[in-house]
N, C-alpha and C positions, 0 to 999 in steps of 0.2 A: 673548657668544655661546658657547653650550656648545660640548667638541668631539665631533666630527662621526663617528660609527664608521661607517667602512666596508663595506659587503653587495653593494652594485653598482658594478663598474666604469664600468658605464656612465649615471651619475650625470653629466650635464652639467656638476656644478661643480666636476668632478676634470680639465675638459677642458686647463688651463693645465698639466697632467702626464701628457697622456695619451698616451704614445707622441710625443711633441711634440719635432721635430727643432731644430737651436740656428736653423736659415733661419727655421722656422715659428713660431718664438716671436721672433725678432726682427720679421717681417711681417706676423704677424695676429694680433695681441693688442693693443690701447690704443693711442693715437696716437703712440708711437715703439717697441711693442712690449716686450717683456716678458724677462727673465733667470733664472734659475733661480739661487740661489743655495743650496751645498751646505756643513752644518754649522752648528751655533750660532753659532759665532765669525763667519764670513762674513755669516751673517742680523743679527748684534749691528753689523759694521762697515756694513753697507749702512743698515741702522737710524740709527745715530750721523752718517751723511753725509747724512738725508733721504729716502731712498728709501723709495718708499710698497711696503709686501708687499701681495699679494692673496690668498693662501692660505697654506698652509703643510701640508704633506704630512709625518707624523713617525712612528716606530715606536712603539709602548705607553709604553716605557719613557720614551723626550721629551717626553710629554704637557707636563708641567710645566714644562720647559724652555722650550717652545716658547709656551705660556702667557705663561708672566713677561716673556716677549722681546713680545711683539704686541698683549697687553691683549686684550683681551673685543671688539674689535671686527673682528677679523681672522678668520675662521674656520679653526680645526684639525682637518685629517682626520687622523686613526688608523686601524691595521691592520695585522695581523700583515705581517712582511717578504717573504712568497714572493706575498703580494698585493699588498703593493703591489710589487712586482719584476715582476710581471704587468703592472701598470699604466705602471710607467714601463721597461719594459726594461735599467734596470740593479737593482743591489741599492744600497741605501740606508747605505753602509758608515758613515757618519758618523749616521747615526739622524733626520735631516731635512733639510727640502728645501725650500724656498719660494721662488713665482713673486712677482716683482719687477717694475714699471714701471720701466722703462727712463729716464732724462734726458732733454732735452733736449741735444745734444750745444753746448759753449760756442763762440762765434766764436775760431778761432785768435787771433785779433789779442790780446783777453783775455787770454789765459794767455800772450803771450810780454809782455806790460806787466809783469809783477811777477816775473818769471821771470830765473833767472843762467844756469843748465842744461838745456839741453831735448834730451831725445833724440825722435831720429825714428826710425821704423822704417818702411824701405822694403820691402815687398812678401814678409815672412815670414811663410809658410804655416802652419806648423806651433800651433795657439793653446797647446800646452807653451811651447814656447821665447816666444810673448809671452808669458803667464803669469810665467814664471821674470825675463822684462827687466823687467815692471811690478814685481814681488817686490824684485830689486836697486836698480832708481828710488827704491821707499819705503825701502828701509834704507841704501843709501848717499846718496843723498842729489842727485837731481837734482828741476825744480819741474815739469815739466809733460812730458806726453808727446805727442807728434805721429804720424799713424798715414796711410800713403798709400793710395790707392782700392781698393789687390790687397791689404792687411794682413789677417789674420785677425783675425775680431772678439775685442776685448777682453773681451767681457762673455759669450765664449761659455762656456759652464758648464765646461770642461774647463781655462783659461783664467781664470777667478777660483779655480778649486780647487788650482790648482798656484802662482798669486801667493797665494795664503794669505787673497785678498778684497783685498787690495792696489788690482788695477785699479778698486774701488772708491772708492779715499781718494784714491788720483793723480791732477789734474787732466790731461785728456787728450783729444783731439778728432781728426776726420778733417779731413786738408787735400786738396788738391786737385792739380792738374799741377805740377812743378816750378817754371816759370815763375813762377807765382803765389805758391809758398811761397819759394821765393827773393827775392821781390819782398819780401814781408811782414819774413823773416826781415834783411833789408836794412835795410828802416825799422824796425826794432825795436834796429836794431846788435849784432846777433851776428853772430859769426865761425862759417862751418857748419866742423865740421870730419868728412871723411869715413871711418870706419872700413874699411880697403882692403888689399888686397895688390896693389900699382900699382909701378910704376916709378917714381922719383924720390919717394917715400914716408917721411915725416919720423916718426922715431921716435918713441911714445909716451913714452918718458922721456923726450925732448929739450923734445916740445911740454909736456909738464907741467912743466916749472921753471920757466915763464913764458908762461901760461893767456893767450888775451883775458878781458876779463873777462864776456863773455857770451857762450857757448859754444853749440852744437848740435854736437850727436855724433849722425852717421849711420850707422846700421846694417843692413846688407843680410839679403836673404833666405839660406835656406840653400842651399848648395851653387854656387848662380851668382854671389853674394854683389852689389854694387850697381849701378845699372844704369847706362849711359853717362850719362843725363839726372843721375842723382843727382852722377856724379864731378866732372862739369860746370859745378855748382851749388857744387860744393866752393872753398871760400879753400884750404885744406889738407886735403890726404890724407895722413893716420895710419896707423901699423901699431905692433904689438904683438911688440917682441921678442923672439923663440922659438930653442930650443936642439934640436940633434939632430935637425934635416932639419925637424923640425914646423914647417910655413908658417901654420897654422889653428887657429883654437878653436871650439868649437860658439858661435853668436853670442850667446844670452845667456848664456855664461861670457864672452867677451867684451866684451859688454855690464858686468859689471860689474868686469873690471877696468878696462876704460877710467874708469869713474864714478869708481871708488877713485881714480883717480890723476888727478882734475878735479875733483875735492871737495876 
């Protein structure tokens, strides 16, 4: 398929870029919706895990880049940068863009069968800080990620750009009420342990000299940090000890010293 130059924005098959919020490419695009993945590197990991591209949006100079990544059956639009910054309301700082088909998201049950470390993340808004928890899962080293009904989507473009594409390689799915992932996290025999500033709260050097050996680390939202139902669910409640008044960390710096010190 040649690529595709640019004259009309309003080309229906630029529609997967066009002005296209992270809700409305999750909900109306393909049968579980669509991602936007930003940079070659990000387009190469989604690539390498199986994810089908549907377009791919790039500046003059990527042509070829974006080529060599997609093969002749994918189509590339080109077009100077204030046009397409036109189109998609940002600028294209990394020089391409391409719309992604989304997974199938895997059954929980799955990913905690081969799994030692699993983090969950309770109800954090902000898709930087998942970004950055999914970033430290791949380099330090836990096997799956858990994500509760209020979490910010992983796969929102701001949110794979900040994990480095990360959220792409990590095995990772939405669970459901506490009740139920407790139940699961049970019969799988992990020990949940909950990231906290609680009262009666066992030191993270103390719990890491002698791990269960199949962990879950729970990590709260910002600023309210975990919910009652989360503490609840907890075997142990963790804390991270701090010097000179500081009670807090931003949760995925958090996030990865906990991993550091359960790897």
């Amino acid at each position: 398929m040649p690529v595709i130059s640019i004259t009309d924005l309003a080309d229906p098959r630029l529609a997967d870029f066009a002005h296209a919020t992270d809700v409305l490419l999750k909900n109306g695009r393909g049968p579980h919706g669509i991602y936007i993945a930003e940079s070659a590197l990000v387009l190469e990991r989604a690539l390498n895990v199986g994810h089908r591209p549907r377009a791919v949006l790039c500046l003059g100079g990527n042509v070829e880049e974006a080529v060599a990544l997609v093969g002749d059956e994918v189509p590339v639009f080109s077009g100077p940068g204030e046009l397409l910054a036109d189109l998609t309301d940002y600028v294209l700082h990394r020089g391409l863009i391409a719309s992604i088909e989304r997974p199938a998201l895997p059954d929980p049950a799955e990913l905690l069968a081969d799994s030692r470390r699993v983090v969950i993340i309770e109800n954090v808004v902000d898709p930087t800080n998942v970004g950055a928890i999914f970033r430290s899962v791949a380099a330090i080293g836990a096997d799956a990620v858990l994500i509760t009904p209020h979490c910010s989507d992983p796969f929102y473009r701001r949110a794979i750009r900040v994990s480095m594409g990360t959220v792409l390689q990590v095995p990772w799915t939405r669970v459901g009420d506490w009740s139920s992932t407790r139940e699961s996290l049970t019969a799988s025999g992990f020990h949940v342990a909950a990231l906290a500033l609680a009262e009666g709260a066992v030191s993270l050097r103390d719990f890491a000299q002698s791990p269960p050996d199949r962990v879950a680390l729970v990590l709260g939202t910002e600023g309210a940090g975990l919910t009652s139902e989360a503490l609840d669910a907890a075997d142990t409640i963790v804390q991270i000890p701090m010097l000179h008044g500081i009670d807090s960390l931003n949760v995925a710096v958090a996030s990865a010293v906990a991993m550091w010190a359960l790897a």
